[in-house]
C-alpha positions as CSV (number, residue, x, y, z in Angstrom):
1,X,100.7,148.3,70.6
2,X,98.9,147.9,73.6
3,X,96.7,144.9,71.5
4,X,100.1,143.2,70.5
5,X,101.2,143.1,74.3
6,X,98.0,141.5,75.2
7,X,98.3,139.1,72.4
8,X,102.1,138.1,73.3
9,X,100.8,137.4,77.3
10,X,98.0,135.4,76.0
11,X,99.7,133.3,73.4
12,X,103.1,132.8,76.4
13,X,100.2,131.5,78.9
14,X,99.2,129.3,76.4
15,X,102.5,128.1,75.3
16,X,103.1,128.0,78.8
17,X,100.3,125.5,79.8
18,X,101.0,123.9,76.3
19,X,104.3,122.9,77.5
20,X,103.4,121.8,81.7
21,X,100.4,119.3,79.9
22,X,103.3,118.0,77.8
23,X,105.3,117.5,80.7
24,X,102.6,116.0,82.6
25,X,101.3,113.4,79.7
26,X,104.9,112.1,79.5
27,X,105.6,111.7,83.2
28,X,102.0,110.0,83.0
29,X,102.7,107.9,80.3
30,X,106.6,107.0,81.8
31,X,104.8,105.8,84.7
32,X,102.2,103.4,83.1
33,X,104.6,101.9,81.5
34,X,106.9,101.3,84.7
35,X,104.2,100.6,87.6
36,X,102.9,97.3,88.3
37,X,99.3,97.0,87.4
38,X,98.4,95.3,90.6
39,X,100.2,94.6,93.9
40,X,98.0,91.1,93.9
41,X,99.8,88.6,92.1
42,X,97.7,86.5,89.8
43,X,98.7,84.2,87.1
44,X,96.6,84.7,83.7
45,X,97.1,82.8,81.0
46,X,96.2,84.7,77.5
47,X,96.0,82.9,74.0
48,X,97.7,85.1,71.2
49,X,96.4,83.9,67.8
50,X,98.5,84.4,64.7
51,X,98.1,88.1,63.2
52,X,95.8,89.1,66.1
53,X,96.0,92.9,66.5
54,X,97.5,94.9,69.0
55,X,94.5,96.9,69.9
56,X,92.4,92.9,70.1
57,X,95.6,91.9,72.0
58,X,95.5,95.2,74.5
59,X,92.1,94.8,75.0
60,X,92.2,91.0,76.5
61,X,95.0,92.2,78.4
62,X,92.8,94.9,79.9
63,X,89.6,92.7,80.1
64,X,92.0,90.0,81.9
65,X,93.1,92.9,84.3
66,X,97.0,92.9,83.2
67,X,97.3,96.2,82.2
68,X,95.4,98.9,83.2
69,X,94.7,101.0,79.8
70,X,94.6,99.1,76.1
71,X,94.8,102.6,74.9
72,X,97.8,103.4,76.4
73,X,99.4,99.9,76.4
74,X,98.8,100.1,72.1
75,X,100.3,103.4,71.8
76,X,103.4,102.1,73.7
77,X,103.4,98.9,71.9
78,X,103.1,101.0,68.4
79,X,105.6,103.3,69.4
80,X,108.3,100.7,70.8
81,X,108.3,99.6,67.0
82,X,107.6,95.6,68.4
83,X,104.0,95.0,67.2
84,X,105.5,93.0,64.6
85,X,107.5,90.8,67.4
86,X,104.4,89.6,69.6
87,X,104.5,85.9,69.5
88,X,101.3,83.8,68.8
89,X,100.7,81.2,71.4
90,X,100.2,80.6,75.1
91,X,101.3,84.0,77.3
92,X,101.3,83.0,81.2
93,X,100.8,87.1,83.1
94,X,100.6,88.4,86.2
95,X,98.8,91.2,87.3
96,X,101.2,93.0,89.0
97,X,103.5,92.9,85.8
98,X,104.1,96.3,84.3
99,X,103.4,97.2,80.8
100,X,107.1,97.2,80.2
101,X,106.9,93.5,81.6
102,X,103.7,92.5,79.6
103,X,105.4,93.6,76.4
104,X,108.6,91.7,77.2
105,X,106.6,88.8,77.8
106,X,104.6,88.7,74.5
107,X,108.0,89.5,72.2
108,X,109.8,87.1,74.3
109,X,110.3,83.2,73.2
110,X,107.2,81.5,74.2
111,X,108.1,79.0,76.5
112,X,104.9,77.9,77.9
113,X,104.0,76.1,74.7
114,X,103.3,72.2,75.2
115,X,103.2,69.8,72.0
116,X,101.8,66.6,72.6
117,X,99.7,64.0,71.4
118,X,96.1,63.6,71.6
119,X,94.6,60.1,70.5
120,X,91.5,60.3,68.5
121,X,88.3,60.6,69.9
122,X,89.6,62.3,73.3
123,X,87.5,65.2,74.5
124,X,88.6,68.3,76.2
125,X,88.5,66.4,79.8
126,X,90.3,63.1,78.4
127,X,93.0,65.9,77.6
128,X,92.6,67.6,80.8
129,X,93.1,64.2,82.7
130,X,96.2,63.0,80.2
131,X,98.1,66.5,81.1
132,X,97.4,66.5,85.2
133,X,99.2,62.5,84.9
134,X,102.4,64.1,82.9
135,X,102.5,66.6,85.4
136,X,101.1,69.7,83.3
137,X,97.9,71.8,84.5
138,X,95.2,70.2,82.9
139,X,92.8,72.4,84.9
140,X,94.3,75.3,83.3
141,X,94.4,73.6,79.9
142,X,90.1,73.1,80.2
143,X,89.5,76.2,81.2
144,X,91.7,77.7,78.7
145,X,90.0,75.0,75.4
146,X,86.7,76.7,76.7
147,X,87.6,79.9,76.8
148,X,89.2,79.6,73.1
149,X,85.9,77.6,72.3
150,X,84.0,80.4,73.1
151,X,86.4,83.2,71.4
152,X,85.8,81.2,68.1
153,X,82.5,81.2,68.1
154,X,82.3,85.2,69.0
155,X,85.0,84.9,65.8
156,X,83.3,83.2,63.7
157,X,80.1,86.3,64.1
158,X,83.0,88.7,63.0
């Protein structure tokens, strides 16, 4: 008897503390998902390719400093049931978006897409040039055809 008694105090402890790290990992994970990454605003341009993965996506977003853990930004992507809706294209961010803002932003309609001509035999800084004369950010747009320059060839090693 007295063995059962100890066994029922142990096993309610452990439900106990079972239940307060419950508690805790959802308050924790509420509040990633509603807190700003940042409180410095910085705009961050991120290229989704076509059937990129969640986890590749959450881990640019990390590496880029928009969200705070790809870990925990995946699981809430997974679990929100909208993996399937992230758009492929051009994502303008901020850092001091939230994850619940970050998502919203990669399901929502891309409108920082740009389709334009580009006559032949124009290099990245003939494009650069054309874009700052119609207005757009061709600084942006050279640093961004590098950075996807690069990507492919860490792709192509994949």
């Amino acid at each position: 008897m007295k063995r059962l008694k100890k066994l029922i105090i142990i096993n309610t402890v452990l439900l106990f503390i079972s239940v307060i790290f419950v508690i805790y990992a959802i308050f924790s994970f509420q509040n990633f998902i509603n807190q700003p990454n940042s409180n410095i605003k910085k705009k961050v341009y991120v290229i989704i390719v076509p059937n990129q993965s969640v986890l590749s996506i959450s881990e640019e977003l990390q590496r880029q400093n928009i969200i705070k853990r790809y870990d925990w930004f995946y699981y809430y992507v997974r679990l929100s049931g909208k993996s399937k809706d992230i758009k492929s294209g051009v994502h303008v961010f901020y850092t001091n978006n939230s994850p619940k803002q970050t998502l919203n932003e990669l399901i929502g309609e891309n409108k920082n897409d740009v389709i334009f001509s580009i006559p032949p035999g124009f290099d990245i800084k003939s494009i650069a040039h054309r874009l700052n004369r119609l207005g757009l950010d061709g600084n942006e747009f050279y640093k961004l055809a590098n950075y996807l320059a690069i990507m492919h060839q860490i792709w192509k090693v994949f």
